[in-house]
N, C-alpha and C positions, 0 to 999 in steps of 0.2 A: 309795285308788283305784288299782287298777292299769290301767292298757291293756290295752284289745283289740287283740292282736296280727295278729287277722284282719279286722279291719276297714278298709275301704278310706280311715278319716281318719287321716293321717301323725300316728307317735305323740307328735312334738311339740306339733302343735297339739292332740291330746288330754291331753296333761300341761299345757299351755298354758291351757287352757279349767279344769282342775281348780284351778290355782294361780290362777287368775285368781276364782272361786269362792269362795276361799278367803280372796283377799285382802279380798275386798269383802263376807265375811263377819265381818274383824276379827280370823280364827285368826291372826295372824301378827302382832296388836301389840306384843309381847313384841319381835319381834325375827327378819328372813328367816332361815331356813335356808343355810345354803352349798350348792354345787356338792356337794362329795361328797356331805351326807346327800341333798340329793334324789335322787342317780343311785341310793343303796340304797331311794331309801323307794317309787320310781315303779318299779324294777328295769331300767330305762335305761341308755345310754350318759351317758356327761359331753358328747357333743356334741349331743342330744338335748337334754339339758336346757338348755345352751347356748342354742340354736335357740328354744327356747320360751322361754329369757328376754330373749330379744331384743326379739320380737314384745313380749313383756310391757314393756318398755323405749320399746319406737317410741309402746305407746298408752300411755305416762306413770304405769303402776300402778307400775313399782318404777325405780328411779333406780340407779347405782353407785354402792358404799361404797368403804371403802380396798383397795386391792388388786382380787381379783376380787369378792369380794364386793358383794352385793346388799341393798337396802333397801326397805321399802316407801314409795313418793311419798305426800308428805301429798295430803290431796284437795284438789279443783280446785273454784272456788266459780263457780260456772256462773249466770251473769245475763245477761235479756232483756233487749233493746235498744226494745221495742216498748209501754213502762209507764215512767212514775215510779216509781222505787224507793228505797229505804233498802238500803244496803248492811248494814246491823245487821238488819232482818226479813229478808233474804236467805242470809244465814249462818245465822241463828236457824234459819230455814224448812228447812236443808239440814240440820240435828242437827247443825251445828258449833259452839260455844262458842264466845262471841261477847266480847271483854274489851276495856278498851282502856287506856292508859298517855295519859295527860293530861298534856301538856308543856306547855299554857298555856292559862289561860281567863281572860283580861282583858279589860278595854277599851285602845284601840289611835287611832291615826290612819292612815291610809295612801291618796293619795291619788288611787292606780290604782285599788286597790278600790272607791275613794269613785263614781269615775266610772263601772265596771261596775253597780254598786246603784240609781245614777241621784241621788248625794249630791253636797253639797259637796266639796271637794278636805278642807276641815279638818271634815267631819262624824266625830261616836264613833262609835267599829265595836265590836262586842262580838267580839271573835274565839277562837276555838279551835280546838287543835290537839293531834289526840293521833295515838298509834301503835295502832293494830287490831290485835290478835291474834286469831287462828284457830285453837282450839285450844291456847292456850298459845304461839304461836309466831306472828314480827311477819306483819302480811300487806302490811299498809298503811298509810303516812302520810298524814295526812286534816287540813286543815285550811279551816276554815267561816270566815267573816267575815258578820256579820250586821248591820243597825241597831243602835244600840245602844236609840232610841226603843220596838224593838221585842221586842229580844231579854238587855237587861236583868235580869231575872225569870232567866236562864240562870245568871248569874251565881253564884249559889248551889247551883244543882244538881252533880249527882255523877256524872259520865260514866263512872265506870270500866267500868259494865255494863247501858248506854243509851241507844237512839239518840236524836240531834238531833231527827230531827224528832217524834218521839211527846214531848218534852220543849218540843219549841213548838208542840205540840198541848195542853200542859198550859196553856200560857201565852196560848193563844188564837189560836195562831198558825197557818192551817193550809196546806200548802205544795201547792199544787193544778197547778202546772204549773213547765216546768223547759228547759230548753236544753243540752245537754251535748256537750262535744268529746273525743273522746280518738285520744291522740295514741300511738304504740310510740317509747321513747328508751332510749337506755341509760347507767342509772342513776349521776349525780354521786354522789364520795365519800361528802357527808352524806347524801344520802337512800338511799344503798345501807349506808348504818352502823346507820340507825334500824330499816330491812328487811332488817338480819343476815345481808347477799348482796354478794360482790366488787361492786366499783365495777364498772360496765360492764355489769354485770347488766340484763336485758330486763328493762323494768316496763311498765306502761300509764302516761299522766298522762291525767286527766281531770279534764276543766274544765266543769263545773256554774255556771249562772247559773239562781236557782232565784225564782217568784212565789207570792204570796200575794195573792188578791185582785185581781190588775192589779200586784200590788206589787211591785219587785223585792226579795225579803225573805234571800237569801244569794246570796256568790259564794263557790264550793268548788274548791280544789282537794284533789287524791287522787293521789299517786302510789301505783300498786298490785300488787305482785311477779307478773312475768309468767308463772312457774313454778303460780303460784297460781289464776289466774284465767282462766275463758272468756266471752268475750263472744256469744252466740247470738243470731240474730233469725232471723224467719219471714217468708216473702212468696207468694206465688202471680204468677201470669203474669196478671193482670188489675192487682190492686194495681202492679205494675210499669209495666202499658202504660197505666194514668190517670194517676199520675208524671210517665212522659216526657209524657204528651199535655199538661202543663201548661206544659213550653214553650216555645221561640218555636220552635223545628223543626216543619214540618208535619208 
């Protein structure tokens, strides 16, 4: 592609618009180009291309490498606020390759959890805990604490490339409603070691208290790399003003 040098769209943002095309076409997973070959391949300035890879920069398609150089950003997994969801059919659903690294699946005691579930302080919890990859790369620390009454039958299964809940769907289990908190922190030593990101690093936490039946059948936590992930929801001006109108302000 070369610009149109007589066109009244500035030719950054038309190198801008073509590399951007480009990326989210995949030409480029080999590996970005540098500053010099683009200035030869667009027939550009170096501050042109500059300027365009800025803009490409601010909206998160490519990230800096060493030096000046440029990379392309991994993609960003983009989930509604406004449904129950599976973080594994959501990745799945985006063509991203969905894997996980399973750091524990036992039984357990614990007796905060016990009290979120609505257990004993000394009830079995079946718990697990693995590392999400996206793509080959960490996204997410996830870790489920279950019944063990319930979630038992898990015990056996193979999480590396699985979600929970279609696995306590096998089990009879089905998870129909949910509660979730999340919270922006930045990220302790170990949970920034397991998401292969300086400590300090912006994640999401999110805290899932999740039913079956009436039941309380999991409590989750997920810390989730903030570089990775967008949180979207939808409302209109009605949905808003029946909200407030519930209440106690007239």
């Amino acid at each position: 592609m070369t610009p149109d040098r007589s066109s009244p769209v500035p030719l950054w943002s038309q190198v801008g618009d073509d590399l951007r095309r480009r990326i989210r076409a995949g030409e480029f997973a080999p590996g970005f180009p540098g500053e010099l070959t683009l200035t030869e391949e667009y027939e550009v300035s170096r501050h042109t291309i500059r300027e365009a890879l800025r803009v490409l920069r601010a909206e998160g398609l490519v990230v800096s490498g060493r030096g000046r150089t440029s990379i392309v950003a991994a993609p960003r997994v983009r989930q509604r606020l406004d449904s129950l969801y599976s973080l594994f059919d959501s990745l799945e659903a985006q063509g991203i390759v969905q894997d996980s690294i399973v750091l524990r699946l036992s039984t357990t005691t614990n007796a905060t959890v016990a009290a979120y579930l609505e257990l004993p302080a000394d009830a079995d919890l079946v718990v697990l805990e693995r590392v999400r990859l996206a793509d080959g790369e960490p996204f997410a620390l996830d870790t489920s604490w279950m019944p063990a009454d319930l979630a038992a039958p898990l015990l056996q299964r193979d999480f590396t490339h699985s979600g929970l809940y279609a696995e306590l769907k096998r089990a009879g289990i089905v998870i129909d409603a949910a509660t979730e908190r999340v919270t922006a922190l930045a990220a302790p030593r170990h949970i920034a070691e397991h998401l292969s990101v300086p400590a300090g690093s912006p994640v999401f936490s999110i805290e899932r208290r999740a039913a079956s039946g009436g039941r309380a059948s999991e409590w989750r936590e997920t810390f989730v790399r903030g570089d990775r992930f967008v949180l979207e929801s939808s409302w209109d001006q009605r949905s808003a003003y029946v909200t407030a109108s519930t209440g106690a302000s007239p």
